[in-house]
N, C-alpha and C positions, 0 to 999 in steps of 0.2 A: 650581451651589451655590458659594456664595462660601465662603471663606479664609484666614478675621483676619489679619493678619502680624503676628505676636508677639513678633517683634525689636526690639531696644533702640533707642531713638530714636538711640544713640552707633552703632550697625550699621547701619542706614536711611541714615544721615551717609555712611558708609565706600562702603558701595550705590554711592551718588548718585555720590560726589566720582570712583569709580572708572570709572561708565560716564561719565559727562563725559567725564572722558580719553581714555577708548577713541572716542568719538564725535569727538571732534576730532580723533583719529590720523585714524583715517576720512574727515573732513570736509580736511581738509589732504592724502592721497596725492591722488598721479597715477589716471587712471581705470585703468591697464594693473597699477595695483598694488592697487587696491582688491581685485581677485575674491581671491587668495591673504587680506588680509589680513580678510577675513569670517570665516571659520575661525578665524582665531589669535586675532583680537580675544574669539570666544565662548569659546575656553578659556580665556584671560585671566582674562576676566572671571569662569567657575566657579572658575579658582583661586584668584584672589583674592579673590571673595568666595563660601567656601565653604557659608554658610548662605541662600545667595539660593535662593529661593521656588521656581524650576523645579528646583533637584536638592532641598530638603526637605523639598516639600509631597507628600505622601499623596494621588491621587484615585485611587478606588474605580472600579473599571469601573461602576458605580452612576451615580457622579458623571460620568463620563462621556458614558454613559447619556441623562441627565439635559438634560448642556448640549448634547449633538449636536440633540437633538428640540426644545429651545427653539430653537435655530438654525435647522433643518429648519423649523419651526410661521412662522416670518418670512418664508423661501426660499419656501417652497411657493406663495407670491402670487406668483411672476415667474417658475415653472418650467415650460416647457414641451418637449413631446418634441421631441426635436432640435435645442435648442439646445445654445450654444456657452458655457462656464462657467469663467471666470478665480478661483482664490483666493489672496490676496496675505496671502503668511507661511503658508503652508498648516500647517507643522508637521510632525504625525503624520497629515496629508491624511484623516485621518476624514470631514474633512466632505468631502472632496472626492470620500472614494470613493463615499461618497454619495448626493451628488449623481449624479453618475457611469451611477447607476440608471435615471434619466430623461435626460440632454444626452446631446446626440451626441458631443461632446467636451469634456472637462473638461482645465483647466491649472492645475498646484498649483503656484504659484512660491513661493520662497523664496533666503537668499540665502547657504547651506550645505550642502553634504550633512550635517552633523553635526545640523545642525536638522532638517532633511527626510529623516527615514529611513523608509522604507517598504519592505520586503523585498519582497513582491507588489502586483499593484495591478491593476486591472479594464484590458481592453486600450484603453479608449478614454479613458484617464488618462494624461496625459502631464506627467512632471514636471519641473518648470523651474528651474534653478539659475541665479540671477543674476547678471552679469559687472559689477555692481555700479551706482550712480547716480551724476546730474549733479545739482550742486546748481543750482538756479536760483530767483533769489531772486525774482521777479517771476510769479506766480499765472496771469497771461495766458500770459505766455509759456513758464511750468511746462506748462501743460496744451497748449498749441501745439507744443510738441514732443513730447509724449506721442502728442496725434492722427495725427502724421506720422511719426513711430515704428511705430506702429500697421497707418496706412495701407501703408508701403514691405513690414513683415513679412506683411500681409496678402497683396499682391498677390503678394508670391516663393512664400508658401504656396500662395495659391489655384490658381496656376497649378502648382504642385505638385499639388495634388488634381487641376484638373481632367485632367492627364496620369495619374493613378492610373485616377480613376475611366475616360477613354478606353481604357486597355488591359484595365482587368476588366471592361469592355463587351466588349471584343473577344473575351475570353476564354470569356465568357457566355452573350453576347447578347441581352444583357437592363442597363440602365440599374438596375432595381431591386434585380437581383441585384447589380451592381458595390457597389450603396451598403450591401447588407448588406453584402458582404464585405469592405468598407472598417470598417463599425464593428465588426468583430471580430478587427480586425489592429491591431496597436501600432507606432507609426513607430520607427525606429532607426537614428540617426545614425553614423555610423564612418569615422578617418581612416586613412590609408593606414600597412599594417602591420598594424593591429589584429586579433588574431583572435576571426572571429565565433561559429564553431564546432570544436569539434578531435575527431579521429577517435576513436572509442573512449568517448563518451560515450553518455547517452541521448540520444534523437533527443524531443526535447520538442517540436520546432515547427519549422515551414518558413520561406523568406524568401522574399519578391517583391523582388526587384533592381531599384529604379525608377530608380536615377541611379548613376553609376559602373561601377566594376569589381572582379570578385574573383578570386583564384586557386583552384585546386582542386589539393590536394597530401592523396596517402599516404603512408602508411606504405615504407621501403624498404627497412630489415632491421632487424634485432632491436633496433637499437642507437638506435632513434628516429629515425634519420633520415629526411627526408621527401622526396620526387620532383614537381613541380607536374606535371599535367599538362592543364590546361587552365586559360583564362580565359572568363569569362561578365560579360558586360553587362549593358545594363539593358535590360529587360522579357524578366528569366528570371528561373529559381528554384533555389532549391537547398534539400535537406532535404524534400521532398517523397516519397522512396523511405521512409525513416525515420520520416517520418508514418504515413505508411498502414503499413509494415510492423510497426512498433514494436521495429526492431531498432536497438543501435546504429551511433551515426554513423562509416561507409566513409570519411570525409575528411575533412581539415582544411579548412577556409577561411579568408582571409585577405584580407582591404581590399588593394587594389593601389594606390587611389587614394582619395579620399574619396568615398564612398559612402553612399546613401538607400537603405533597405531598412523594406520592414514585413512584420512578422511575426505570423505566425498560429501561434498556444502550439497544444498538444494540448485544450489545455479549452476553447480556443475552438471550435474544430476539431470536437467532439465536440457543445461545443451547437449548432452551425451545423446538422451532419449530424439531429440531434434535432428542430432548432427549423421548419428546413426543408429537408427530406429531397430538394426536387426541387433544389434549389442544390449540398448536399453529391453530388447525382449527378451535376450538370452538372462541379463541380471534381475529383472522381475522374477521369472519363471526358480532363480536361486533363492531369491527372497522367498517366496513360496515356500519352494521345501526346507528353508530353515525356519519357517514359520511354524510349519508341521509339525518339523523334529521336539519343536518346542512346546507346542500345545503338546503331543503326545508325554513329553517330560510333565508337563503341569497335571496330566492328567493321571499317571502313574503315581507322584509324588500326593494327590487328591485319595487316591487309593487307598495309599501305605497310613495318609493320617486318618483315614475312616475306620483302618481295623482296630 
């Protein structure tokens, strides 16, 4: 549903003259200063022009309603299960969640978190915040770097995947079962430092450790302080006891290094167990024996500090 704009042709003037400027700020930095200055540029812009149409315009969940399914009624000609689904300026990724419902993976790019806010979001939705553009003034060669862009992030992914999907074969054994339990897990990128999860919370979801390293640190007295006592690579897990149990989370974790991790929420968790009950047995019966391998590690390391 459209949305007269009912401003002064003298405020439309103000609009205008104001985003010019901010676009040639933009169009003039350096590329390593663009991503910072996407953010500042759109408060800018709300401050200074306080009656612009995205903070004064009123849409009705009605109206929204309205234009996701005229957008939907377009898409549905080139939707098929299992594809792969890019939306550029996603927003409030509505469409994207979507979407979402039928691809196997969807990417909501944008080039803000302040634009792209999404509290939750379906696990095979992956949102993209952009480190900003090249301007290029020639059309061939706009799109010839895009292709090759494309191509380079493709092959680092693919080969990403197909090492996922390799180990939740192995886990498996079963090809079919790896690709469900890829599209019910959320990739999660994290640099060294970062913590992934900390002791004393809810255990809402596991990780598959596919690249990297992390630590494993308790509690060590009343005072916060924490003890690491172990590191886990990749093709391990953690949060997997806290799954299944529904107690909360025994340890802190912490990126040692840059690390690839995807995670499987509880809700995903639960409709896997639902949707395909002989998968959710095959992945209990793995948690098992990494449960195992673990206590027998605890109990070795119990050993070594006895003697």
């Amino acid at each position: 549903m459209s949305h007269p704009d009912v401003r002064t042709a003298e405020r439309i003037r103000v609009h205008y003259e104001v985003e010019r400027e901010l676009a040639d700020r933009l169009r003039n930095s350096s590329r390593s200063d663009r991503r910072d200055l996407y953010s500042l540029v759109y408060d800018e812009l709300f401050e200074r022009v306080p009656d612009h149409p995205q903070l004064t315009r009123k849409v009705s969940a009605e109206d929204t309603r309205v234009q996701l399914e005229l957008q939907m009624r377009f898409l549905r000609h080139f939707l098929r299960p299992g594809i792969t689904f890019l939306e550029i300026g996603a927003g409030d990724c509505s469409l994207s969640v979507e979407i979402a419902r039928t691809a196997r993976r969807v990417y909501a790019l944008d080039v803000s978190e302040s634009i792209s806010a999404l509290a939750e979001h379906p696990a095979n939705l992956e949102r993209v915040i952009s480190d900003g553009v090249s301007i290029i003034p020639e059309l061939d060669h706009a799109l010839e770097w895009c292709e090759n862009e494309i191509i380079t992030q493709h092959q680092d992914r693919a080969q990403e995947e197909a090492d996922l999907r390799g180990w939740f074969t192995r886990i498996l054994g079963s090809e079919g079962d790896a690709a469900e339990l890829i599209a019910h897990c959320e990739r999660l990128e994290v640099e060294a430092g970062e913590t992934i999860v900390r002791a004393g919370e809810e255990a809402s979801s596991m990780h598959f450790i596919l690249d990297g390293r992390v630590g494993v640190m308790v509690p060590a007295n009343a005072d916060g302080g924490m003890t690491r006592v172990r590191s886990l690579g990749r093709y391990t897990t953690i949060g997997e006891m806290g799954l299944v149990s529904q107690a909360p989370r025994s340890a802190t974790i912490e990126a040692e290094v840059s690390s690839v991790l995807y995670v499987l929420s509880r809700p995903q968790f639960d409709a896997l167990k639902r949707d395909t009950p002989i998968l959710g047995q095959k992945l209990l019966t793995y948690f098992v024996s990494v449960m195992a391998e673990r206590l027998s590690f605890a109990n070795r390391m119990i050993a070594v500090l006895r003697r």
